[in-house]
VEXDREN-2710 file (C-alpha; in Angstrom, 1 decimal):
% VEXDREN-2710
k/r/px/py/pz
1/UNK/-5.0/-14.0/14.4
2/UNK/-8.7/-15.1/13.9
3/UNK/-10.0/-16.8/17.0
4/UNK/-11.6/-20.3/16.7
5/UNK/-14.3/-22.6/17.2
6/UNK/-13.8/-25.4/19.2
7/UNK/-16.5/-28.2/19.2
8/UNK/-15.4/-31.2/21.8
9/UNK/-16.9/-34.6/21.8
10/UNK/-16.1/-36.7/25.1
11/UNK/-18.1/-40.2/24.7
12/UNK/-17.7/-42.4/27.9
13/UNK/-19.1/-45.9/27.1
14/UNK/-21.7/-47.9/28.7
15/UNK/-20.7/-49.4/32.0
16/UNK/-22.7/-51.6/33.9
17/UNK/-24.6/-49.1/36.6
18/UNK/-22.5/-48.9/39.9
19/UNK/-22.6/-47.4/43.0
20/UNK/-20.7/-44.0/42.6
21/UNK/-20.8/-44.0/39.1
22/UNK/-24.3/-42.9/38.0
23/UNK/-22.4/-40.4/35.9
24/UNK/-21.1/-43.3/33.7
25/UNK/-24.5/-44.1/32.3
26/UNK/-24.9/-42.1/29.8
27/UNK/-23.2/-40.4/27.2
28/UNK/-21.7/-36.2/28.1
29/UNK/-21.3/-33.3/25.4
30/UNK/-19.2/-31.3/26.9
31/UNK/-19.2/-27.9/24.3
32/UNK/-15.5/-25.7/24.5
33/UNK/-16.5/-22.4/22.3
34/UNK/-14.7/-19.1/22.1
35/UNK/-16.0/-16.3/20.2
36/UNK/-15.3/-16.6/16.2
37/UNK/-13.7/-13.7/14.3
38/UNK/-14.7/-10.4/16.4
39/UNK/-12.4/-7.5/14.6
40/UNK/-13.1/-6.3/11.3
41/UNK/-11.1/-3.9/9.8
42/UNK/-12.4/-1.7/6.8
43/UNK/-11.4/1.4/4.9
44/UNK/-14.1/3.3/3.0
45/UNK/-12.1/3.9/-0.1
46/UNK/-9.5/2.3/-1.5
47/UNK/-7.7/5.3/-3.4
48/UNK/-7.4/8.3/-2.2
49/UNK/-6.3/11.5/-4.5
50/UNK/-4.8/14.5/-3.6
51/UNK/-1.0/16.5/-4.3
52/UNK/2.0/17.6/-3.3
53/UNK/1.5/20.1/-0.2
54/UNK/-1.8/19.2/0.6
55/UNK/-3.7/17.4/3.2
56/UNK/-5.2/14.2/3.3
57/UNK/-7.1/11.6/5.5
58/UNK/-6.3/7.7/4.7
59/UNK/-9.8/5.8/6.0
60/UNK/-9.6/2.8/8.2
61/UNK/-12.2/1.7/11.0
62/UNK/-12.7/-1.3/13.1
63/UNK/-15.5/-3.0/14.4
64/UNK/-16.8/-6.1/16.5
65/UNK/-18.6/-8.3/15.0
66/UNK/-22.5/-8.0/16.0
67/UNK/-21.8/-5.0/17.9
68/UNK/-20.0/-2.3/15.2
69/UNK/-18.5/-0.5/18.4
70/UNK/-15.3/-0.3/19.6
71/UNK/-16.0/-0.6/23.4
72/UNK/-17.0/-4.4/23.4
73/UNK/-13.2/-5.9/24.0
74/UNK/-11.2/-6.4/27.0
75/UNK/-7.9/-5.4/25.6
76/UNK/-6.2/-1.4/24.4
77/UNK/-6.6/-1.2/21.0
78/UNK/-3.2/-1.1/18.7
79/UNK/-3.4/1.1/15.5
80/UNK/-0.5/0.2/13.0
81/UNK/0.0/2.2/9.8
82/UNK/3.1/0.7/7.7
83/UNK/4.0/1.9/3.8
84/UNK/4.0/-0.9/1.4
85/UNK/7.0/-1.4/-0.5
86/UNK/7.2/-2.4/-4.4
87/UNK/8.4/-5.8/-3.2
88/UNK/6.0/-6.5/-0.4
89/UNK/8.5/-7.8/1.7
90/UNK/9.3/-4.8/3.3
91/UNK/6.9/-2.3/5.2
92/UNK/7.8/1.5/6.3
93/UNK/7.3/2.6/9.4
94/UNK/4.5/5.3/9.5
95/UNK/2.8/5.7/12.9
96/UNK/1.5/3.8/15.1
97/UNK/-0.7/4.8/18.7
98/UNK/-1.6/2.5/21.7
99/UNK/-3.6/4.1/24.6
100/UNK/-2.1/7.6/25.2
101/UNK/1.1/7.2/23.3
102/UNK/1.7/8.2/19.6
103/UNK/4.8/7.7/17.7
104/UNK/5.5/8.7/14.1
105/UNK/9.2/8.0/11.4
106/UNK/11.0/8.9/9.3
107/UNK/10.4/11.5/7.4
108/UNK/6.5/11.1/8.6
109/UNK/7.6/12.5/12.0
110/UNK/4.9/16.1/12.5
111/UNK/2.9/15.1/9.9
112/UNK/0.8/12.1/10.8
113/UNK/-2.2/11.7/13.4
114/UNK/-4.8/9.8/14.0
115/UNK/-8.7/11.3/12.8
116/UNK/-10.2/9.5/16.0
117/UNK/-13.8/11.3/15.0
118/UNK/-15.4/8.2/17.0
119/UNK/-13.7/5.6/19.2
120/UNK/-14.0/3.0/16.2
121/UNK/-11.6/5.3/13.9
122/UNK/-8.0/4.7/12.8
123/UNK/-7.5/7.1/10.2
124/UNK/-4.3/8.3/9.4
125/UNK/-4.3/12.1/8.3
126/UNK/-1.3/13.1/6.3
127/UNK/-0.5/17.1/5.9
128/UNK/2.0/18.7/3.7
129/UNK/2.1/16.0/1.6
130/UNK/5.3/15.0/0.0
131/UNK/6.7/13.3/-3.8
132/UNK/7.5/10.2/-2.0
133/UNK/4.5/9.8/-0.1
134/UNK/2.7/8.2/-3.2
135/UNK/1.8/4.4/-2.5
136/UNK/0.0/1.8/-0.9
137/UNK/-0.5/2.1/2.8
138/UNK/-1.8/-0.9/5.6
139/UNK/-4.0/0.5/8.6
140/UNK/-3.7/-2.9/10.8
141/UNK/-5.5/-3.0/13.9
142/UNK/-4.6/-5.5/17.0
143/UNK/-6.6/-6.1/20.2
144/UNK/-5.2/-9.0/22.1
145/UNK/-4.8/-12.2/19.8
146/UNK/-6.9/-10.7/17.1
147/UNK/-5.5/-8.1/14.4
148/UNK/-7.1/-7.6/11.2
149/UNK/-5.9/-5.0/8.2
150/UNK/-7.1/-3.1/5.2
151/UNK/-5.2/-1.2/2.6
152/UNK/-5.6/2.2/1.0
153/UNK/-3.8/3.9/-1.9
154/UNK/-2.5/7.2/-2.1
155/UNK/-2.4/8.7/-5.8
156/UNK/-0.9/12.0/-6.3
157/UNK/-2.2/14.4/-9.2
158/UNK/0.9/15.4/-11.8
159/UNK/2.9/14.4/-14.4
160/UNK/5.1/12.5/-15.6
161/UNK/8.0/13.0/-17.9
162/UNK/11.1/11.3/-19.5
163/UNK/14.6/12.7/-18.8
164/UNK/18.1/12.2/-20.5
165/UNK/21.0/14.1/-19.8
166/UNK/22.5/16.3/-21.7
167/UNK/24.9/13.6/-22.9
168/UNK/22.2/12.0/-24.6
169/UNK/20.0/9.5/-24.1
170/UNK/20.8/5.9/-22.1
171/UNK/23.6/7.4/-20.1
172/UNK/21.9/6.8/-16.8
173/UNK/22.1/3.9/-14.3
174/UNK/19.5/3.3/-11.5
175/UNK/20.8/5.7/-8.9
176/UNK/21.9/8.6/-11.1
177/UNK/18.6/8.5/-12.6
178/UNK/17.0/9.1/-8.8
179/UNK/19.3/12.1/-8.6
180/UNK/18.8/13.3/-11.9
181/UNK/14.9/13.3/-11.1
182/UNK/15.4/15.1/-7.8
183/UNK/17.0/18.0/-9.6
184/UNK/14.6/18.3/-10.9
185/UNK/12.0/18.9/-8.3
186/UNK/10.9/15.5/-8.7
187/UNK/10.5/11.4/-8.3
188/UNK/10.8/8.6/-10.2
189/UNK/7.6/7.4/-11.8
190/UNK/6.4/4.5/-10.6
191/UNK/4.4/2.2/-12.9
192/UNK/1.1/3.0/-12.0
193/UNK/2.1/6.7/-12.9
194/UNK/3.6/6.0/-15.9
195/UNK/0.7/3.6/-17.0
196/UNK/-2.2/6.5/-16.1
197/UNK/-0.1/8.8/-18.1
198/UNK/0.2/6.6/-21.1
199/UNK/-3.6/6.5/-21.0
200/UNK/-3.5/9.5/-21.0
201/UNK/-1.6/10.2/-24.8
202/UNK/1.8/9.8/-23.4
203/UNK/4.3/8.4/-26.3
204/UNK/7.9/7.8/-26.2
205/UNK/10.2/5.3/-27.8
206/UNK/13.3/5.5/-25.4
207/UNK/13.0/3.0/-22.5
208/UNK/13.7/4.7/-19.0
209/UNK/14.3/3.6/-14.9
210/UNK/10.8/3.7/-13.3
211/UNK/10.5/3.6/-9.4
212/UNK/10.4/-0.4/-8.9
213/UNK/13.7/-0.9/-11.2
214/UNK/12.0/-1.8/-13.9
215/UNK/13.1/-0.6/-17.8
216/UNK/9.9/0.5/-20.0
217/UNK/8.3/2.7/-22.0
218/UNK/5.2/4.1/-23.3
219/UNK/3.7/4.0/-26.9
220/UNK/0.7/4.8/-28.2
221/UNK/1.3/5.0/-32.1
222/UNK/3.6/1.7/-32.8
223/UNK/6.3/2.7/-35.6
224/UNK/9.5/0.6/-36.8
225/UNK/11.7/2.2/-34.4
226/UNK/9.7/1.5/-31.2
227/UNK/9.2/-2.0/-31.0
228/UNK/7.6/-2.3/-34.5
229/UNK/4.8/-1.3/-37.0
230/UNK/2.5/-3.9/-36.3
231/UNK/2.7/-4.4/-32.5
232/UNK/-0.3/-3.2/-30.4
233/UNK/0.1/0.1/-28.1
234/UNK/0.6/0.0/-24.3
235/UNK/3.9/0.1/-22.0
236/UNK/6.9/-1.9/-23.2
237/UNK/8.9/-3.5/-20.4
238/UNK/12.1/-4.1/-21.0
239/UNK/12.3/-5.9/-17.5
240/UNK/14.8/-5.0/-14.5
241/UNK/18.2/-4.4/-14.9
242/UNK/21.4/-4.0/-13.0
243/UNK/20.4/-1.4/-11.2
244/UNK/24.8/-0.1/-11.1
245/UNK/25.9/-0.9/-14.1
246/UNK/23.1/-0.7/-16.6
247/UNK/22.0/2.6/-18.3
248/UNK/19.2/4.2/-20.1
249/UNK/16.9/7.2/-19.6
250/UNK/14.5/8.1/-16.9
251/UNK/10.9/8.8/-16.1
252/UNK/10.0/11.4/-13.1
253/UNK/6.7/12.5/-11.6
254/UNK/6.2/15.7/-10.0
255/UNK/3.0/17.4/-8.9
256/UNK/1.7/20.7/-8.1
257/UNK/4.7/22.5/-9.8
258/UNK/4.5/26.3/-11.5
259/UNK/4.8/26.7/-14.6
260/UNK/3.6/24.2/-17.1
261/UNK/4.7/21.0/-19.3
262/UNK/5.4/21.0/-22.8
263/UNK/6.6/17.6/-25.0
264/UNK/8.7/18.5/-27.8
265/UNK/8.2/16.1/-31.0
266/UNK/12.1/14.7/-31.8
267/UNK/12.6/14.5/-35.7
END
């Protein structure tokens, strides 16, 4: 909550001059001002890369304005990290630290801490990262009435790859598809993924569950089958679907996995 300026004009009119009431004779300004927007909350960059197992430090500082320190206000600082969901109504709990006390959840709980190199410094560091820590993260800062936030993204370097079952392709509704990823030491793609790795020569004509719900698939050489000859390349949507009752394949995203990934070209 941005604080704000108050500008107030008391005009008294002219009286006729009277003992006791010299004030009356001329106009008073009487000026109300509180400080305008003091907390600024930045982060350095707004992606951050790194993989599955490793460590990583999500940037976020806060400042007063004119004075770029910390020390200036009255009130304990209030660090908030939250995950972002795909629907923005929902946040994730991540950690959050007041004074002395830390708290961490869910499956964050031992892995996240504050950097605190300076007393203006609320980045989060993550360690042994995991699959489903890929996203969108808010560092939100609060000091008394004022709060301010920034965001940072979290990419993970991997791949993705469609899946069908072994009973052949579209026999997978939204939750089976999550399970069928996990088996295999993986996610589901999210769109973002699935968009960097069409960019990156990824085609295939069968549409699969991605991360948000959604139905699509990638194609970088249109043909008859795949939405037609004469359409332009890029990620078909077929649009969300029933996430229980609707089936069709999957795309997962792993990273740092041994071995490595081959695509085999369907007749």
């Amino acid at each position: 909550m941005k604080s704000l300026l108050f500008l107030v004009l008391i005009s008294v009119c002219w009286a006729e001059p009277h003992p006791g009431n010299s004030s009356l004779e001329h106009e008073r300004i009487v000026h109300i001002q509180e400080n305008g927007p003091r907390l600024l909350v930045v982060a350095e960059q707004a992606k951050i890369f790194s993989h599955r197992g490793g460590n990583v430090t999500l940037p976020c500082k806060f400042y007063h304005e004119h004075t770029s320190t910390a020390g200036s206000g009255t009130h304990k600082i209030r660090v908030k990290w939250t995950k972002l969901t795909y629907d923005y109504l929902k946040e994730v709990d991540v950690f959050v630290a007041m004074g002395h006390h830390r708290k961490s959840y869910g499956s964050y709980q031992g892995r996240v801490s504050l950097r605190e190199s300076s007393e203006n410094d609320a980045s989060l560091v993550i360690t042994n990262i995991k699959l489903e820590d890929y996203g969108r993260y808010k560092c939100e800062v609060i000091e008394g009435l004022e709060d301010d936030t920034a965001v940072v993204t979290l990419n993970l370097e991997g791949v993705v790859f469609p899946y069908s079952p072994r009973l052949g392709r579209y026999n997978l509704n939204f939750h089976e598809a999550q399970r069928a990823c996990a088996e295999q030491d993986s996610v589901m793609a999210s769109f973002d993924q699935l968009y960097d790795a069409w960019r990156s020569g990824l085609d295939w004509c069968n549409a699969g569950w991605l991360s948000d719900g959604s139905v699509q698939y990638p194609i970088t050489k249109p043909r008859e089958p795949c939405g037609g000859r004469n359409t332009v390349p890029g990620v078909r949507n077929y649009g969300f679907w029933d996430k229980d009752k609707s089936r069709y394949d999957v795309f997962c995203f792993t990273s740092n996995f041994n071995g490595k990934s081959i695509f085999l070209a369907l007749p």
